[in-house]
N, C-alpha and C positions, 0 to 999 in steps of 0.2 A: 611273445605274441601280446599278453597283458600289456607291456610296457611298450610298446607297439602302437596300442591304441589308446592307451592313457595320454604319452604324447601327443597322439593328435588333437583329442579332446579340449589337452591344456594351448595347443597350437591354435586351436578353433577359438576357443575362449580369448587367448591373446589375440585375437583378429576382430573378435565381435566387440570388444570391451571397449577399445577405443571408439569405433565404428558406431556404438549406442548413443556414446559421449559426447561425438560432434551431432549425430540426429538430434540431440536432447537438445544441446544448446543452439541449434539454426531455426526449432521449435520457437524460440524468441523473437518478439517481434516489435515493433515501434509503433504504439498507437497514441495519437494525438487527441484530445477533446478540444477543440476549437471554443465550441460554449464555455468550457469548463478553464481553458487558458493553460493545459498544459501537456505532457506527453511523459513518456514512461518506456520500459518495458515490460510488454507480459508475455508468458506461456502459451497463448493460444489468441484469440477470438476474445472478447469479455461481451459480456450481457450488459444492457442498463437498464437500468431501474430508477425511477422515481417515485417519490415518497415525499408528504406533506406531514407533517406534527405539529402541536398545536404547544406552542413554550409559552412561560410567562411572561416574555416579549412581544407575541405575536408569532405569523404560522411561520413555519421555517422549511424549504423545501430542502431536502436531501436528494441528490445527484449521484447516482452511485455505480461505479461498470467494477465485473466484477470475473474473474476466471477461475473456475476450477480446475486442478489437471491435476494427474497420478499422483506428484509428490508436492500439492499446497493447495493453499485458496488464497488468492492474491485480489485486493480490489483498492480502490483509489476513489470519494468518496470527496465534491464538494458543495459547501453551503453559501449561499451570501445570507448573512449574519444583519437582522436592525441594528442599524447605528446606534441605538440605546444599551443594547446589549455587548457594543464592542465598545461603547463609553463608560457606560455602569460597571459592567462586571469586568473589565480590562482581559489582559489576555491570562490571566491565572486564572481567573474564573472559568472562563473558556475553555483553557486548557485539562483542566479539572473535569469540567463536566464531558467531555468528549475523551476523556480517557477511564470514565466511570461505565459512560455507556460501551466502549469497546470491552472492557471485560465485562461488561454484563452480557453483553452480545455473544461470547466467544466462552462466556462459563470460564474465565480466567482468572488466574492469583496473580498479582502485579511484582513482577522480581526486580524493576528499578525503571524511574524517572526521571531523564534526565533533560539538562536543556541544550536547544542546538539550535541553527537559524538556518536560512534558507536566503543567504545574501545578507540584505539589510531586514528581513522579516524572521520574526522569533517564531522557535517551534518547540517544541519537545520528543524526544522516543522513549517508548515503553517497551519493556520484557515482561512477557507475563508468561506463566505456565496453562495449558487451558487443561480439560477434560484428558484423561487417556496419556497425561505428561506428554503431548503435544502442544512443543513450546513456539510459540511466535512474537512480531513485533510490530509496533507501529509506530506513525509520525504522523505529528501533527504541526503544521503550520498554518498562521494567520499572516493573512497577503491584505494589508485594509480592512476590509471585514468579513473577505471570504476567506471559509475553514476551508481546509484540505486535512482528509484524515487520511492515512493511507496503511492497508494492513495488511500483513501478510503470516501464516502460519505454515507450518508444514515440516515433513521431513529433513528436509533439505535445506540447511543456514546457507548455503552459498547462494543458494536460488532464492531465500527470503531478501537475505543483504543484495544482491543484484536488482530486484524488484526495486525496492527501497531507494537505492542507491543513482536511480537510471531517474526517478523525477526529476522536472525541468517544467519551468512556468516559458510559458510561450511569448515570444517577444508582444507581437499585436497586441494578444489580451491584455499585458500588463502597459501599454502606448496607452490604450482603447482606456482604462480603468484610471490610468493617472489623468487624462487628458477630460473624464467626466466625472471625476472625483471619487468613485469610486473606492 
């Protein structure tokens, strides 16, 4: 009788297991920022925010959508940047400072920086460890003079690196940007 219904249990289990698996991943979804010139995928719905700062540049608006969901926090994250600021401090400066403020943001210890592009546009990814050894990652790419920062932490590497991995700059925007100098 115990093994009876222990079977079933593990029968049950083997049936819901998968069944969680594909809900989990059809949860994914394709959202595009047209203003922002690019798309992705995320876990749900994201929020935006916008956000002014005041740099020794000049003001710099931050552009930011962002998704919570059970296993991360996923957001994508972009600026146009003074042309003095992508002349002067080039893209190391850039890079630097937008991987300072992500682990200040996130309460992180930086476990490696490395470099990678995005076509013909430089970027960098980070690993850092945050709060609670909830480890995550980000990328940062400079398109011209707009940053894209994009980050992702959580449970789940495969769902961070899919996040990550799913950015695409939009044709239009990048027509739109070359054709105004941009």
């Amino acid at each position: 009788m115990r093994i009876g219904r222990n079977l079933r249990r593990l029968s049950l289990v083997a049936l819901v297991l998968p069944l969680a698996t594909m809900l989990e991943a059809s949860s994914w979804q394709t959202f595009a920022s047209t203003a922002g010139g690019f798309s992705l995928l995320v876990p749900g719905r994201p929020q935006f925010r916008e956000r002014v700062h005041q740099s020794f540049v000049g003001a710099i608006r931050e552009n930011t959508y962002r998704v919570t969901s059970g296993d991360g926090d996923y957001s994508a994250e972009y600026s146009d940047l003074p042309w003095v600021a992508v002349g002067l401090g080039g893209p190391e400066t850039i890079f630097r400072r937008a991987k300072e403020g992500v682990l200040s943001d996130n309460g992180g210890v930086e476990g490696s920086f490395n470099v990678l592009s995005l076509g013909k546009h430089p970027g960098r990814e980070l690993t850092f460890q945050g709060p609670g050894r909830e480890s995550g990652k980000a990328r940062f790419f400079l398109v011209e003079r707009r940053l894209y920062v994009l980050v992702a932490s959580g449970a789940n590497p495969a769902n961070v690196q899919k996040f990550l991995d799913s950015f695409r700059l939009l044709q239009a925007a990048r027509a739109k940007r070359e054709s105004s100098g941009l």
